[in-house]
Backbone as XML, in Angstrom:
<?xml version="1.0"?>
<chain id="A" units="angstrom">
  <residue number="1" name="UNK">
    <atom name="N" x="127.989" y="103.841" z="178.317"/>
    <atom name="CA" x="129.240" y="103.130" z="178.166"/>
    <atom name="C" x="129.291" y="102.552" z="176.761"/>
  </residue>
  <residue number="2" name="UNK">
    <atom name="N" x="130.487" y="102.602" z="176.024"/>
    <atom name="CA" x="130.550" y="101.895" z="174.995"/>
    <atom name="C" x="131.641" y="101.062" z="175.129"/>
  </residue>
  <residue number="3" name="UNK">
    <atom name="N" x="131.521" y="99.694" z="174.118"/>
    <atom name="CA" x="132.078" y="98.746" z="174.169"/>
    <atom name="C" x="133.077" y="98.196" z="173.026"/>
  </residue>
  <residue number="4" name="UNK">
    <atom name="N" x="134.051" y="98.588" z="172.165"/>
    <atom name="CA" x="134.597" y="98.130" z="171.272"/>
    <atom name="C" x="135.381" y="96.919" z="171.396"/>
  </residue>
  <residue number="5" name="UNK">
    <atom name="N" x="135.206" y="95.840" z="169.761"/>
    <atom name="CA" x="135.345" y="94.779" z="170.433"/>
    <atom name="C" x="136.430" y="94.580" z="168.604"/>
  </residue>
  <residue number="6" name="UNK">
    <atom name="N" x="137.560" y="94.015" z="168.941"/>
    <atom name="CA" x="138.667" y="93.682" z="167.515"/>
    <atom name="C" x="139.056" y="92.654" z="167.737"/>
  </residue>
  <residue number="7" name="UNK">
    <atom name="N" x="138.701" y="91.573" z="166.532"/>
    <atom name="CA" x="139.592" y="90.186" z="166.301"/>
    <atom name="C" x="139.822" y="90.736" z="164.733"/>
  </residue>
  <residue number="8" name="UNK">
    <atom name="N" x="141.500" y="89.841" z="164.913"/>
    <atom name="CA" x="142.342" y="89.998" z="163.815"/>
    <atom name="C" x="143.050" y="88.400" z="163.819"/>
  </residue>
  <residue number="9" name="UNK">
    <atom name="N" x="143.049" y="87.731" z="162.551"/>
    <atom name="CA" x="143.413" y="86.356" z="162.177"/>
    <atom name="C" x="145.001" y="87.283" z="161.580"/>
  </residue>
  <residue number="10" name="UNK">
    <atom name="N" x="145.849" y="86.302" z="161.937"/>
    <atom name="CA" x="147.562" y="86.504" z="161.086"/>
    <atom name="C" x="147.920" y="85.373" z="160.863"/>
  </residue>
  <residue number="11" name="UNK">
    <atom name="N" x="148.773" y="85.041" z="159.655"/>
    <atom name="CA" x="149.301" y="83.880" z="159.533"/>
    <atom name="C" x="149.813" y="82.749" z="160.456"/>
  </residue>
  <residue number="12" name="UNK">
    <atom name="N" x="150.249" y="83.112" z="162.038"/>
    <atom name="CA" x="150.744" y="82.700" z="162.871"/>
    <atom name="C" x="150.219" y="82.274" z="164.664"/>
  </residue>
  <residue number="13" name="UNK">
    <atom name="N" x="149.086" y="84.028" z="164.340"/>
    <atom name="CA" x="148.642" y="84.202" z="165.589"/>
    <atom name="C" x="147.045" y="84.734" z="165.326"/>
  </residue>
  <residue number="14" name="UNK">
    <atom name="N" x="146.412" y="84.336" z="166.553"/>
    <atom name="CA" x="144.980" y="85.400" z="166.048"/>
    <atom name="C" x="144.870" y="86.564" z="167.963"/>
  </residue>
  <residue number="15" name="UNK">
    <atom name="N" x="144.389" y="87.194" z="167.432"/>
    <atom name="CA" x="144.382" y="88.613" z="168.404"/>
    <atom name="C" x="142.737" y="89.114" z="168.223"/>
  </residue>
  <residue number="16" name="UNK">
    <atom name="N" x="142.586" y="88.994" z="169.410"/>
    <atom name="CA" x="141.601" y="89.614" z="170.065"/>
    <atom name="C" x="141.553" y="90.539" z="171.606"/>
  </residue>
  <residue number="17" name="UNK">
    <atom name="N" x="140.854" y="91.989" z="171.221"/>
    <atom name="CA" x="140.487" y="92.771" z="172.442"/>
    <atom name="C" x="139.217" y="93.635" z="172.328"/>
  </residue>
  <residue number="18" name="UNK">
    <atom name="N" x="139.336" y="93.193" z="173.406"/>
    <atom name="CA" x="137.816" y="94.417" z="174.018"/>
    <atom name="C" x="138.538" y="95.794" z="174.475"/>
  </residue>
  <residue number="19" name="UNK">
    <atom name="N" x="137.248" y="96.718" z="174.765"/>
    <atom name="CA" x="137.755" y="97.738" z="175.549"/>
    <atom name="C" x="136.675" y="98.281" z="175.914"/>
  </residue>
  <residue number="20" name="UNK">
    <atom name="N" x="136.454" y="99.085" z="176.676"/>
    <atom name="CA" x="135.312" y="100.068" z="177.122"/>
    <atom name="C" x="136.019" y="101.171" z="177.237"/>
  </residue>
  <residue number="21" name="UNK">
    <atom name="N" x="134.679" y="102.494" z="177.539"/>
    <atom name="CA" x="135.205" y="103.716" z="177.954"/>
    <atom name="C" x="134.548" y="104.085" z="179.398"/>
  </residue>
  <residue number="22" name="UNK">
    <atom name="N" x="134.502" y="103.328" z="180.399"/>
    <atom name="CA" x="134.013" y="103.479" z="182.075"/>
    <atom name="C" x="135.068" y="104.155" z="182.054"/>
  </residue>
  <residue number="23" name="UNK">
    <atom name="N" x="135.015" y="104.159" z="183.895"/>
    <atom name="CA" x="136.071" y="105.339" z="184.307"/>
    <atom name="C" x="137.319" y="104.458" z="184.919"/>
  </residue>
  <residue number="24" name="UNK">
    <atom name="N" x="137.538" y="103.555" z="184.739"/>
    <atom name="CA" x="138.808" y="102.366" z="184.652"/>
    <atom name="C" x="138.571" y="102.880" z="186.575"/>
  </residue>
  <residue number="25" name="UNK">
    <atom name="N" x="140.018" y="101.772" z="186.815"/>
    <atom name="CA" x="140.266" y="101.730" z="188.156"/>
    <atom name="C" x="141.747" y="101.588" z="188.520"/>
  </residue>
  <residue number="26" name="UNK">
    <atom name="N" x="141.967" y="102.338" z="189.547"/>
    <atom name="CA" x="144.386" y="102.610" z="189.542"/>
    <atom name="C" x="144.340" y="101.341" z="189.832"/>
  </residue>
  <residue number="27" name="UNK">
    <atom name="N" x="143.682" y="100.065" z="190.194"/>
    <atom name="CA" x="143.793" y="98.952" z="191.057"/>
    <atom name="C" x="142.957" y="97.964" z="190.509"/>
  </residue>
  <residue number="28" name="UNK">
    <atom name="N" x="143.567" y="97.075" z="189.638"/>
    <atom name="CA" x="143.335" y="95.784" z="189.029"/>
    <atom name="C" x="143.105" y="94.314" z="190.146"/>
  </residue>
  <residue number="29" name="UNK">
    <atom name="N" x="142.184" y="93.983" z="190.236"/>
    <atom name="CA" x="142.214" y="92.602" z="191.077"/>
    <atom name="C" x="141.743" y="91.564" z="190.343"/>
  </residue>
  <residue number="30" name="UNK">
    <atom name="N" x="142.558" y="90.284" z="190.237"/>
    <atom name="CA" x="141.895" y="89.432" z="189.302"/>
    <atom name="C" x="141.244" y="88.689" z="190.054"/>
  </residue>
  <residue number="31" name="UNK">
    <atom name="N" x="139.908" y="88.176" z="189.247"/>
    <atom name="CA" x="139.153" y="87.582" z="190.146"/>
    <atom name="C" x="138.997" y="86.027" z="189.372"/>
  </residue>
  <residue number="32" name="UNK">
    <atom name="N" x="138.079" y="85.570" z="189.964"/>
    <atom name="CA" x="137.985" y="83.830" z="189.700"/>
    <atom name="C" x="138.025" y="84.032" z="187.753"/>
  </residue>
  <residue number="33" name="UNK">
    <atom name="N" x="136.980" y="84.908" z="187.398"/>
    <atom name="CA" x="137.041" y="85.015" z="185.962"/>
    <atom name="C" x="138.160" y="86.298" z="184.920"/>
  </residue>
  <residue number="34" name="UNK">
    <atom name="N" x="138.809" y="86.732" z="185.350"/>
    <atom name="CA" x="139.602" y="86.813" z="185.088"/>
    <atom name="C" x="140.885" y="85.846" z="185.151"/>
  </residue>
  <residue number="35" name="UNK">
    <atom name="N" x="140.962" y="85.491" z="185.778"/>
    <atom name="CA" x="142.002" y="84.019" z="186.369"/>
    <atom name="C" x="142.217" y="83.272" z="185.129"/>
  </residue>
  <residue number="36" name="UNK">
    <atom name="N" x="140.291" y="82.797" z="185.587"/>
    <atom name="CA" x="140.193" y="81.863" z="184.660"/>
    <atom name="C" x="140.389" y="81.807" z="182.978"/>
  </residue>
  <residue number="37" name="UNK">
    <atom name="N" x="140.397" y="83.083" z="182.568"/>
    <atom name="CA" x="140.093" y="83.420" z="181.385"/>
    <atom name="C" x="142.187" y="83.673" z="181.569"/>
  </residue>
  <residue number="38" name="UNK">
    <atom name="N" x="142.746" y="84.144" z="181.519"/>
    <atom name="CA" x="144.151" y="83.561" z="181.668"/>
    <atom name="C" x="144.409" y="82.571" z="181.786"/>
  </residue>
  <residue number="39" name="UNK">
    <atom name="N" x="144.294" y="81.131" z="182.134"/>
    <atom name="CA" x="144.576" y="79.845" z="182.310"/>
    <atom name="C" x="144.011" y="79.041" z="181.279"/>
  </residue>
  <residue number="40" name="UNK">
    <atom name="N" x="143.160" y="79.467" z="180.740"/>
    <atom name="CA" x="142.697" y="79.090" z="178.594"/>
    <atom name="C" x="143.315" y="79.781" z="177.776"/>
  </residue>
  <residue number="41" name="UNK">
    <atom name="N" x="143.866" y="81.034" z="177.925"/>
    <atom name="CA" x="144.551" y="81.676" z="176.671"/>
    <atom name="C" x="145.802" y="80.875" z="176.988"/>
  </residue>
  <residue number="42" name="UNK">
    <atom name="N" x="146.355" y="80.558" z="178.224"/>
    <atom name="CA" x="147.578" y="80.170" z="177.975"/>
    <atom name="C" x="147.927" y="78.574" z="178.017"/>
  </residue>
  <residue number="43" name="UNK">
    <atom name="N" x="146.827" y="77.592" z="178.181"/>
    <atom name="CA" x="146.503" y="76.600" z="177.845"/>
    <atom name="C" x="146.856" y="75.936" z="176.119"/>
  </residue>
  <residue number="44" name="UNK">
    <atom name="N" x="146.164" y="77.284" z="175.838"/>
    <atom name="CA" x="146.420" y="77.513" z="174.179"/>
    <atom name="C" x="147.777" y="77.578" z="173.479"/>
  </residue>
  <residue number="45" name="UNK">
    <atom name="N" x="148.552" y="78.528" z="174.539"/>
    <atom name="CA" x="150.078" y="78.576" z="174.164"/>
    <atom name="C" x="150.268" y="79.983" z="174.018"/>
  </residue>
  <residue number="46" name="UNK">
    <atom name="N" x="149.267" y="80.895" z="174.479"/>
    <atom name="CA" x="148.902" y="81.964" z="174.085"/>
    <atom name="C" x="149.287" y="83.108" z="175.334"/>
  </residue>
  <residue number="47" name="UNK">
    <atom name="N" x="148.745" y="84.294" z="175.438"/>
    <atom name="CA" x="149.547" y="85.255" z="176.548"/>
    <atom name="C" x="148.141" y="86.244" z="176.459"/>
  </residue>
  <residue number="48" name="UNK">
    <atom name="N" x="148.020" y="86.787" z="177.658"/>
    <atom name="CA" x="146.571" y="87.669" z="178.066"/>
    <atom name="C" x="146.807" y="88.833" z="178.566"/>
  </residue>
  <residue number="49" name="UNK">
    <atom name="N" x="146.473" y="89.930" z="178.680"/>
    <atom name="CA" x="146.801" y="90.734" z="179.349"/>
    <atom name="C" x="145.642" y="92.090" z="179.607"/>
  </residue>
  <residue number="50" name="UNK">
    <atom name="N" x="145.505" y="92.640" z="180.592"/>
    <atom name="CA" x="144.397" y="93.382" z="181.236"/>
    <atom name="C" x="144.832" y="94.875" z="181.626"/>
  </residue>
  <residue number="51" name="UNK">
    <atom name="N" x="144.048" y="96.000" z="181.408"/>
    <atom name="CA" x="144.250" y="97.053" z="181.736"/>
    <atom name="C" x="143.057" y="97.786" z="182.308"/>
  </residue>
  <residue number="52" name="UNK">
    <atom name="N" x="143.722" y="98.341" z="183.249"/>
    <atom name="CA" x="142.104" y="98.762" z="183.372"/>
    <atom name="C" x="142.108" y="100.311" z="184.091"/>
  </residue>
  <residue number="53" name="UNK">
    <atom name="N" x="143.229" y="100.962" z="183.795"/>
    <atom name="CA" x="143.170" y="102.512" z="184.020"/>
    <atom name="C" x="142.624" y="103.625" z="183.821"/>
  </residue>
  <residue number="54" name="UNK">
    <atom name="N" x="141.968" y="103.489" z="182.315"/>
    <atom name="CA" x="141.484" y="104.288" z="181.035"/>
    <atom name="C" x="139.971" y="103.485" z="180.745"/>
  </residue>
  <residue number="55" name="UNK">
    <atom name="N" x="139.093" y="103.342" z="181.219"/>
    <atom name="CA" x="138.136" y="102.049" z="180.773"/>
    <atom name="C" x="138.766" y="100.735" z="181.475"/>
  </residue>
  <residue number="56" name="UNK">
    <atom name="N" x="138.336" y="99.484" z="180.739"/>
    <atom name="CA" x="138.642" y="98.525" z="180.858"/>
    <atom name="C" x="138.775" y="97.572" z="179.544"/>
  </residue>
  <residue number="57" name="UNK">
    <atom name="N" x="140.425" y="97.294" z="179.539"/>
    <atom name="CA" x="140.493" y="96.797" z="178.229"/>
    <atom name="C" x="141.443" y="95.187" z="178.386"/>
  </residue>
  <residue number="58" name="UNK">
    <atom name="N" x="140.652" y="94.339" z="177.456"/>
    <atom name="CA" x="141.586" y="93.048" z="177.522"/>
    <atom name="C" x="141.823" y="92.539" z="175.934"/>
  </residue>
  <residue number="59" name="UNK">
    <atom name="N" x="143.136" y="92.101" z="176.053"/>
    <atom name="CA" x="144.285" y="91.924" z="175.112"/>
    <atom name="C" x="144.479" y="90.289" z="175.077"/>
  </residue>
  <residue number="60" name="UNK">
    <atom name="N" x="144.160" y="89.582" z="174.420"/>
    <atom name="CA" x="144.841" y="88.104" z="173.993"/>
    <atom name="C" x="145.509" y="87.449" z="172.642"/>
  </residue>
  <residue number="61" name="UNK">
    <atom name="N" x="146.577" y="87.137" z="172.552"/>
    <atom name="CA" x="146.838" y="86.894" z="171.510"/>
    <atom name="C" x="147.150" y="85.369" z="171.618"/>
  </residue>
  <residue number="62" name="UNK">
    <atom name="N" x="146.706" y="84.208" z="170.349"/>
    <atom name="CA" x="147.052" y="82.844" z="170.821"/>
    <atom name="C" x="147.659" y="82.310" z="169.168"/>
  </residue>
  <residue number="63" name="UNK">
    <atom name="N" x="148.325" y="81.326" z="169.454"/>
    <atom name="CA" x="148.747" y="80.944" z="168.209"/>
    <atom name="C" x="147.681" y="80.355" z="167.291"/>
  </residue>
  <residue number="64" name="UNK">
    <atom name="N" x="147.778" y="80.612" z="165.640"/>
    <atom name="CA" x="146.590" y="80.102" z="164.442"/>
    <atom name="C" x="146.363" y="79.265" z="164.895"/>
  </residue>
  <residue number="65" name="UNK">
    <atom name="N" x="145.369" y="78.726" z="164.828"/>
    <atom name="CA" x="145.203" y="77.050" z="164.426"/>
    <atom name="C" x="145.985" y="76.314" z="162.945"/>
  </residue>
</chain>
């Protein structure tokens, strides 16, 4: 399995995602840590988002500091 991992700083926002190349799953269930890890990005002011068809890949983007 490999694991690629991208943070990017922007004047406004900073963006970070993971991804893998497993064999993903048609059926996403969020669990306590996934949850949880949504309820800090958006704590932040920020928005999260999860895929997991193709591998498993997660997407957050939150405003600069």
């Amino acid at each position: 399995m490999h694991l690629d991992v991208d943070e990017r700083l922007e004047l406004t926002e900073e963006h970070a995602s993971a991804h893998d190349d497993g064999p993903g799953t048609p059926l996403l269930r969020l669990g306590n840590g996934l949850t949880g890890l949504r309820e800090r990005v958006e704590q932040l002011g920020g928005a999260v988002s999860f895929d997991s068809r193709s591998g498993f890949r997660v997407d957050a983007e939150v405003p600069a500091p």
